[in-house]
N, C-alpha and C positions, 0 to 999 in steps of 0.2 A: 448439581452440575459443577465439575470443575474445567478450569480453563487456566493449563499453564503456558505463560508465557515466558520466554528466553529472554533471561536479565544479564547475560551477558554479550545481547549486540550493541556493539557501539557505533555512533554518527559519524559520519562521515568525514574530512575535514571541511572547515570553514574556508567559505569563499572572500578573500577580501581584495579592495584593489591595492594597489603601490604605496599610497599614501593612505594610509590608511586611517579614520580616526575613530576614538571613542565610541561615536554611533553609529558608526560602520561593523565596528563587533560586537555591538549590541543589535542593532537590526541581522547579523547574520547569525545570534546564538536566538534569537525569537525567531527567526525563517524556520533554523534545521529544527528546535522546539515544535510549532505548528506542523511541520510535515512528519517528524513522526508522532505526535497524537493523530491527526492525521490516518496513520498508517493504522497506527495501537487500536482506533476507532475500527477501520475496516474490521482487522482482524477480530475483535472480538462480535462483531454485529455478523460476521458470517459462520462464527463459531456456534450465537446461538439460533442464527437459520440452520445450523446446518443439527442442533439438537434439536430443534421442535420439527425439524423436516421428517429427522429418526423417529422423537421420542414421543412425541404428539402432535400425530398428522393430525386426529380429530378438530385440534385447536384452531390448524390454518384454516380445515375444510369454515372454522364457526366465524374467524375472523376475515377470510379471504375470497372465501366462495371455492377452496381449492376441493373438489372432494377428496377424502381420508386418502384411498387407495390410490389416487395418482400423485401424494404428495410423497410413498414411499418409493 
């Protein structure tokens, strides 16, 4: 299986307030950090529901109770 992912999105800007200090941009580059693992997580957990949904139903039918033919 492969699964490519776009290495070239980039974050967002950082939210900081007025006065801003040291651990203010540091707790906002770990916030945007987390939310897109976060994200990276989603996407590849539905990339391989969405191969074993294709490529082996039989596995869900063994793991999930789903039978074969409604998981195509």
């Amino acid at each position: 299986m492969v699964y490519p992912e776009a290495v070239d999105e980039l974050p967002g800007p950082l939210t900081l307030p007025a006065n801003f200090t040291a651990e203010d941009v540091s707790a906002a580059i770990t916030a945007q950090a987390e939310e897109r693992h976060r994200l990276l997580l989603d996407r590849v957990d539905a990339a391989f529901r969405r191969h074993y949904r294709i490529e082996h139903p039989e596995a869900l039918e063994e793991i999930h109770g789903t039978p074969a033919q409604a998981a195509r």
